[in-house]
C-alpha positions in Angstrom: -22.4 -20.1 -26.4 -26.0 -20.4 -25.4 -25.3 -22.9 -21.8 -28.6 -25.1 -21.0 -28.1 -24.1 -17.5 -25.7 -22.8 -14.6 -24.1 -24.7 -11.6 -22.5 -23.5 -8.7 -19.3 -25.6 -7.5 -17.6 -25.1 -3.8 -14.3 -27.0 -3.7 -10.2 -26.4 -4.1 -8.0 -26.0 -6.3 -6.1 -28.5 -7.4 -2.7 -27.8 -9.6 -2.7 -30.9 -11.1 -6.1 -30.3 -12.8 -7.1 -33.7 -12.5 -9.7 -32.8 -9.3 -11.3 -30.1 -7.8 -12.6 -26.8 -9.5 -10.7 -27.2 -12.7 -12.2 -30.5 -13.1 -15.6 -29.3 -12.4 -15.7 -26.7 -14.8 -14.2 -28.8 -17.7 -17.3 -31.4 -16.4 -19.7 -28.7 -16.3 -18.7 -27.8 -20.0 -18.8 -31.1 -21.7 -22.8 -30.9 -20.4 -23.3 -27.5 -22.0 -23.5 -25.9 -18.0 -21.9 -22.5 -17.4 -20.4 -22.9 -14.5 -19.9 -20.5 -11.2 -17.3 -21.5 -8.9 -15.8 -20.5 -4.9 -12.5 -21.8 -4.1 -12.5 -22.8 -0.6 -8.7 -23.7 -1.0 -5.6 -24.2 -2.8 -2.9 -27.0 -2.9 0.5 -27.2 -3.4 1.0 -30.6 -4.7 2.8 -32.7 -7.3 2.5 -36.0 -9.1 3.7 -37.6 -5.7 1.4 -36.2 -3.2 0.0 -33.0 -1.7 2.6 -30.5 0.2 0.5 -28.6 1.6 -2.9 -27.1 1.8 -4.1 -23.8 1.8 -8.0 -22.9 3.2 -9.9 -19.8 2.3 -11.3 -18.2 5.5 -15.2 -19.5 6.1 -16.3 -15.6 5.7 -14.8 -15.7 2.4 -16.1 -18.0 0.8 -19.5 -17.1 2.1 -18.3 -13.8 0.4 -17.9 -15.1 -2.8 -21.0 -17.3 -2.5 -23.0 -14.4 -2.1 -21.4 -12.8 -4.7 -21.5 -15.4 -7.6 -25.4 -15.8 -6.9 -25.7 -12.6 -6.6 -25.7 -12.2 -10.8 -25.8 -16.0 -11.6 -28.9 -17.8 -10.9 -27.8 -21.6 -10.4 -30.0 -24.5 -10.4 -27.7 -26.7 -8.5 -24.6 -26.6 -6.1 -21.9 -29.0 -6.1 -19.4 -29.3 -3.1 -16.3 -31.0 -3.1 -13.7 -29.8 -0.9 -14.8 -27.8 2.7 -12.2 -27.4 5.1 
């Protein structure tokens, strides 16, 4: 697939799908943009509420920031979720 562009998101995980990185890829997707992501944490969560949540450290995600840009050029940054 040739994408139009690439776009770097910064948020959680969420389980459920319905937020968070998985939602911004499918969203990146739908307008033709490859998408690059850094989880900066995870949930543990159900259709009645989060349980718990679970932050990466701040020198990881930097990390994996660095990393991602590193062989992906993106022309924007999207940021959802920072703990």
């Amino acid at each position: 697939m040739n994408y139009k562009s690439k776009a770097l998101t910064i948020a959680g995980s969420d389980s459920g799908v319905g937020a968070g990185i998985q939602a911004d890829l499918k969203t990146f997707q739908v307008f033709n943009v490859y998408g690059i992501s850094v989880i900066a944490s995870i949930t543990a969560q159900n259709t009645k509420g989060v349980k718990e949540i679970f932050g990466s450290t701040l020198p990881g995600c930097s990390f994996a920031d660095r990393c991602s840009n590193g062989g992906y050029w993106s022309r924007c940054c999207q940021s959802g979720h920072a703990i």
